[in-house]
VOGU-3710 file (C-alpha; in Angstrom, 3 decimals, decimal comma):
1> xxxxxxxxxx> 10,209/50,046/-1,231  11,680/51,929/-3,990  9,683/52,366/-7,454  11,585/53,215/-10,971  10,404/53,227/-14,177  11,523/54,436/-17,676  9,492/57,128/-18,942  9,591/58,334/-22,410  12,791/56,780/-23,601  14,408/58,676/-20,217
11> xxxxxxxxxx> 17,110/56,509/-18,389  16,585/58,089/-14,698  19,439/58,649/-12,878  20,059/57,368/-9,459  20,234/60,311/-6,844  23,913/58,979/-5,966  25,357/58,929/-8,699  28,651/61,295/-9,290  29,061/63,759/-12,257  30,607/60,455/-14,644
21> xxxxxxxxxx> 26,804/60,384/-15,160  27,380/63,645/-17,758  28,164/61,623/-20,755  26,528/62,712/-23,989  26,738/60,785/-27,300  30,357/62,155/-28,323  33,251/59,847/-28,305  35,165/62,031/-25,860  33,637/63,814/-22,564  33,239/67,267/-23,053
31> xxxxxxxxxx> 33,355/68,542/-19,471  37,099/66,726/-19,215  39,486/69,440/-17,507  40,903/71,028/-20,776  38,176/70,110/-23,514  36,207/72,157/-23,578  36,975/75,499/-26,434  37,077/78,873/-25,060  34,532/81,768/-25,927  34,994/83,719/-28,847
41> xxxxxxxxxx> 32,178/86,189/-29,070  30,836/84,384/-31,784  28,536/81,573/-32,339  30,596/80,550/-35,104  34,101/79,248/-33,197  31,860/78,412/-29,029  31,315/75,315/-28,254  28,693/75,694/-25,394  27,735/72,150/-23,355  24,024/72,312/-22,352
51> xxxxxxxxxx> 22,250/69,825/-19,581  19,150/69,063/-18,668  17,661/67,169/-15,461  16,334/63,113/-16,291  13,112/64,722/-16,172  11,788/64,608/-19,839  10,070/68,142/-19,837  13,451/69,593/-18,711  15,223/67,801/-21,561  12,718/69,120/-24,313
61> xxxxxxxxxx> 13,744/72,815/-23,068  17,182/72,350/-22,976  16,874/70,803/-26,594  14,533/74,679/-27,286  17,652/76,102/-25,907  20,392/73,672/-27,828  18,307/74,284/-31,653  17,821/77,826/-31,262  21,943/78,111/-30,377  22,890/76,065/-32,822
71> xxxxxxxxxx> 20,463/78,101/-35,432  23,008/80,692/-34,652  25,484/79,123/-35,082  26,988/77,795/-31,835  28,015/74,475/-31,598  26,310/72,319/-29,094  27,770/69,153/-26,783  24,472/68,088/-25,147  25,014/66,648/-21,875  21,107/65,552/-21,073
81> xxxxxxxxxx> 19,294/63,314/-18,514  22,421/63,826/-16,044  20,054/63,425/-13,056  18,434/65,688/-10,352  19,988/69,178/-9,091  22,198/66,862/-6,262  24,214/65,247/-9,214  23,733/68,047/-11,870  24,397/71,312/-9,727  27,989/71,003/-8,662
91> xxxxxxxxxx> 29,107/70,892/-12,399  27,255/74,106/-13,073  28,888/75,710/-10,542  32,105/74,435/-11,492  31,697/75,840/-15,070  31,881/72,306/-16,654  28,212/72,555/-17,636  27,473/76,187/-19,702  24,298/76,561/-19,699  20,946/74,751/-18,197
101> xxxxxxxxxx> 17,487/74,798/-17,730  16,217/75,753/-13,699  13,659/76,823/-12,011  13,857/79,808/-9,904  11,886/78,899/-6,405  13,672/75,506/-6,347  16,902/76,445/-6,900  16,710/80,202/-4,886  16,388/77,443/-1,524  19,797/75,919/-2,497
111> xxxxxxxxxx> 21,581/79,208/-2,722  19,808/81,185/-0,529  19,332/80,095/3,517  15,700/80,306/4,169  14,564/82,876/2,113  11,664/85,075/2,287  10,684/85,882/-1,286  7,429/83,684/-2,444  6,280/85,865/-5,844  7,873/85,413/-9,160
121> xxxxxxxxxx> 9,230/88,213/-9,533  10,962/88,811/-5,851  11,937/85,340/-6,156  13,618/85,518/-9,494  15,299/88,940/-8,294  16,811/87,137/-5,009  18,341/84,607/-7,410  20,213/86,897/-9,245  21,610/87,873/-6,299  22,463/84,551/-4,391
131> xxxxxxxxxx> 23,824/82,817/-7,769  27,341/81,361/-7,531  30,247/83,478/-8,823  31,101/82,610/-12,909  27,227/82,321/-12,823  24,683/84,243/-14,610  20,444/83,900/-14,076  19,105/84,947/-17,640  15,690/85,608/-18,436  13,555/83,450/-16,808
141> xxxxxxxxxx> 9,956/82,345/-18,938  6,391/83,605/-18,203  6,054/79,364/-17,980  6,162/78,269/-14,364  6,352/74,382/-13,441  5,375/74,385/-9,665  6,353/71,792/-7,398  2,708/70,798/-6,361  0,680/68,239/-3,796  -1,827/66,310/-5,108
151> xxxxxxxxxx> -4,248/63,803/-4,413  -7,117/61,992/-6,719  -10,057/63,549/-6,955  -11,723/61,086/-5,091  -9,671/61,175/-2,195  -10,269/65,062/-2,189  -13,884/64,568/-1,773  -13,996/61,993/0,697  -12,026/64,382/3,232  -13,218/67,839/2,129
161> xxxxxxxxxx> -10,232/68,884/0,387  -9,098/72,295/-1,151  -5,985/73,336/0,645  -2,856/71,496/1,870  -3,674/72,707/5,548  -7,036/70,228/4,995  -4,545/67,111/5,078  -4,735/68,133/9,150  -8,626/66,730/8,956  -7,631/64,089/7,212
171> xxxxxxxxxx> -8,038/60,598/9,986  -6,723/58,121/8,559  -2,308/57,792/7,751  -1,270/59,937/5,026  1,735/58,643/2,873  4,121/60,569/0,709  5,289/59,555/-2,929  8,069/61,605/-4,897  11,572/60,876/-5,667  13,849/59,799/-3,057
181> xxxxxxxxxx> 15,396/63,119/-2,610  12,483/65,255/-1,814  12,767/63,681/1,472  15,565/65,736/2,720  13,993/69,059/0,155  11,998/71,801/1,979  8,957/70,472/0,593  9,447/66,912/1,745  7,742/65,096/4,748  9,821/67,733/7,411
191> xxxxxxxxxx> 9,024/70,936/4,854  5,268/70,121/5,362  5,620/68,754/9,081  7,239/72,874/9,504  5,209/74,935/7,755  1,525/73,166/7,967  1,949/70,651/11,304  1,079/67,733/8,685  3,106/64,321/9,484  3,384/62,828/6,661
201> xxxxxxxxxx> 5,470/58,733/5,938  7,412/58,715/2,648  7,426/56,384/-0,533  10,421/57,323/-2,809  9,218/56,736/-6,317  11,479/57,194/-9,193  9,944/58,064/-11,665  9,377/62,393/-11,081  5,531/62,379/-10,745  5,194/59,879/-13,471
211> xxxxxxxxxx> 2,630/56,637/-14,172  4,028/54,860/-11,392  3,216/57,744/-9,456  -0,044/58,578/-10,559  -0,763/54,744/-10,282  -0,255/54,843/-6,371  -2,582/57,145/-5,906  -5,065/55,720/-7,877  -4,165/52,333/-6,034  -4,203/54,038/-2,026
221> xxxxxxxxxx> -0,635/53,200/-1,955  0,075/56,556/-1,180  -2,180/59,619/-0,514  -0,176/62,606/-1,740  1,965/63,037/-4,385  4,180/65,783/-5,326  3,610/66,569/-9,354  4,926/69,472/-11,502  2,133/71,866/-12,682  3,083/71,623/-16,013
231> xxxxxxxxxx> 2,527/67,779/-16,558  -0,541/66,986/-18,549  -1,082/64,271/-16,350  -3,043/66,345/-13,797  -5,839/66,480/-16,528  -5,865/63,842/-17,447  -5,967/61,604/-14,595  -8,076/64,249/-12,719  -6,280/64,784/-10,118  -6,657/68,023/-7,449
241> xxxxxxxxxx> -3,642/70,092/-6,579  -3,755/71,200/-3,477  -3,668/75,371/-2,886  -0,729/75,930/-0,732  -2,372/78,854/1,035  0,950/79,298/3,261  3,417/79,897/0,819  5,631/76,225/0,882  5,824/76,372/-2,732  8,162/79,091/-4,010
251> xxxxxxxxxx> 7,503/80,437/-7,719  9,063/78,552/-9,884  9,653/79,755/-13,421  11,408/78,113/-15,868  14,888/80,004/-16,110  18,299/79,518/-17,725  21,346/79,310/-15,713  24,530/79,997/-18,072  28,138/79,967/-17,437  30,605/83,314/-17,929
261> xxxxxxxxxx> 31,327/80,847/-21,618  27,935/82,080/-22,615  28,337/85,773/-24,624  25,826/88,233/-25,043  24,782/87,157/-28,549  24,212/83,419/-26,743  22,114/85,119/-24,030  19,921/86,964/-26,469  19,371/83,838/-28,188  18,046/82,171/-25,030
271> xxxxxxxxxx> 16,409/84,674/-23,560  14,265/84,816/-27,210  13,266/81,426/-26,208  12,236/82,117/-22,711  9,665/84,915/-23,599  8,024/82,697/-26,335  7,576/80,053/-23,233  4,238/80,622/-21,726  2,841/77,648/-18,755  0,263/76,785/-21,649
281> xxxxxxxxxx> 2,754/76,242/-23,936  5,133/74,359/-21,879  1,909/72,016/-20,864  1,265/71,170/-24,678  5,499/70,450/-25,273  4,743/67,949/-22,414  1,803/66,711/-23,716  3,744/65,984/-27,261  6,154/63,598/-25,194  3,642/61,637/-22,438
291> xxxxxxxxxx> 0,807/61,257/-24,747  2,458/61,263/-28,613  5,639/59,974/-27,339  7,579/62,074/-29,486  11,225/62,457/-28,659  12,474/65,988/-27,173  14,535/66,748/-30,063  11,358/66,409/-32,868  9,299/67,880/-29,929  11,978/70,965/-29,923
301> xxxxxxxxxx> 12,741/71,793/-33,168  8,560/71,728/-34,369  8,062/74,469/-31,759  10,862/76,852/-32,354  9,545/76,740/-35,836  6,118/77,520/-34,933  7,575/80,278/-33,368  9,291/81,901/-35,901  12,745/81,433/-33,694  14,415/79,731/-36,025
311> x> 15,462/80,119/-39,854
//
């Protein structure tokens, strides 16, 4: 049985659905063949169309990215909550989206067959490489938002847990819960079945690691759930992530992927952004929208001014 749930004022997408998801708040649909206004070299004449995932944390930093352009005087057509990389990913590679918020580990195992690299840096550098042509990897941020496997804390202690290669001592029917597509990702039920020798069933939940998550684990409806790093939720619902001692996880740094529409003075503009965002502060943006429910744009434009990165 499928779970979905609204989460922060975020509509989420459904994993099928086709890029006539991408429609922002504009009358007309910026990524129609022929809408969309050539480069310039300056921020003053560039219209630049910036997604995000229907995950709310990626939506505040494509907002961080969308202020601090427009502060320079780009014009932004936000395309946000589009859905996950299946729906989203084809229109960055066809140019129709110019510039969005990744993560380098993730998106280095759609690009790249198997690959080898594990560390931040090796894995960034390999994405560089394997990125699409008309596509350019900027900066990526110190801030990292790990795809993770947890389990409650009492769970953990009831079966000795530290490590994911524990789950093997574990007796009793381990279930699954993430969104529906992690079950064909490389760190689904088969990524874990591969790399540890852990079966694993599957719950798809909808809702990207979010209460409804967190709530069947608390309940025993499943055992393991796969959470981002960066959500405050760990914290606060105590909650163990599991050290993946054999390298499943990739590094996964938050990075912008841009289109050949983005110019130099665009990238410098970004890549400000990305060195101001550290994994602490990415933690606190998300704890300004689960626990103060404050909406991505508010959320945005307080911290660029805290960092001096805008006027």
């Amino acid at each position: 049985m499928t779970i979905s749930i609204r989460r922060a004022g975020i509509t989420l997408a459904a994993i099928g659905a086709t890029g006539a998801l991408l429609v922002g708040c504009s009358s007309a649909d910026p990524l129609a063949e022929g809408e969309t206004a050539a480069p310039t070299g300056s921020g003053d004449a560039t219209t630049l169309v910036v997604g995000s995932q229907d995950y709310y944390s990626n939506e505040i930093i494509a907002e961080l990215y969308a202020q601090a352009l427009e502060g320079a005087g780009y014009t932004i057509d936000r395309q946000l909550r589009i859905g996950q990389r299946e729906v989203y990913l084809p229109e960055i590679e066809a140019g129709t989206i110019d510039l969005f918020p990744e993560y380098t580990g993730p998106l280095l195992q759609v690009w790249a067959d198997a690959p080898e690299e594990r560390q931040s840096d090796e894995v960034f550098a390999a994405l560089t490489e394997a990125a699409p042509e008309g596509i350019t990897i900027l900066d990526q941020a110190p801030a990292t938002d790990q795809d993770s496997y947890v389990v409650t804390r009492e769970f953990a202690e009831a079966n000795d847990l530290t490590t994911v290669a524990d789950l093997a001592n574990v007796e009793t029917p381990l279930t699954m819960g993430a969104n529906s597509e992690a079950e064909s990702r490389p760190n689904g039920p088969q990524g874990l079945a591969d790399v540890y020798g852990i079966e694993v069933g599957f719950t798809p939940i909808e809702d990207g690691g979010g209460p409804l998550t967190i709530r069947a684990l608390q309940d025993g409806d499943i055992q393991l759930a796969i959470v981002y790093t960066a959500d405050p939720t760990i914290a606060e619902n105590d909650l163990v992530v599991l050290e993946d001692t054999e390298g499943l996880f990739l590094a996964s740094n938050v990075v912008p992927v841009a289109s050949d529409r983005v110019d130099e003075e665009a990238q410098s503009v970004v890549n400000e952004v990305s060195a101001a965002l550290t994994s602490d502060e990415l933690i606190e943006l998300n704890r300004r929208s689960t626990v103060e429910q404050s909406p991505a744009a508010d959320i945005a434009s307080a911290w660029l001014e805290e960092q001096g990165l805008v006027g």
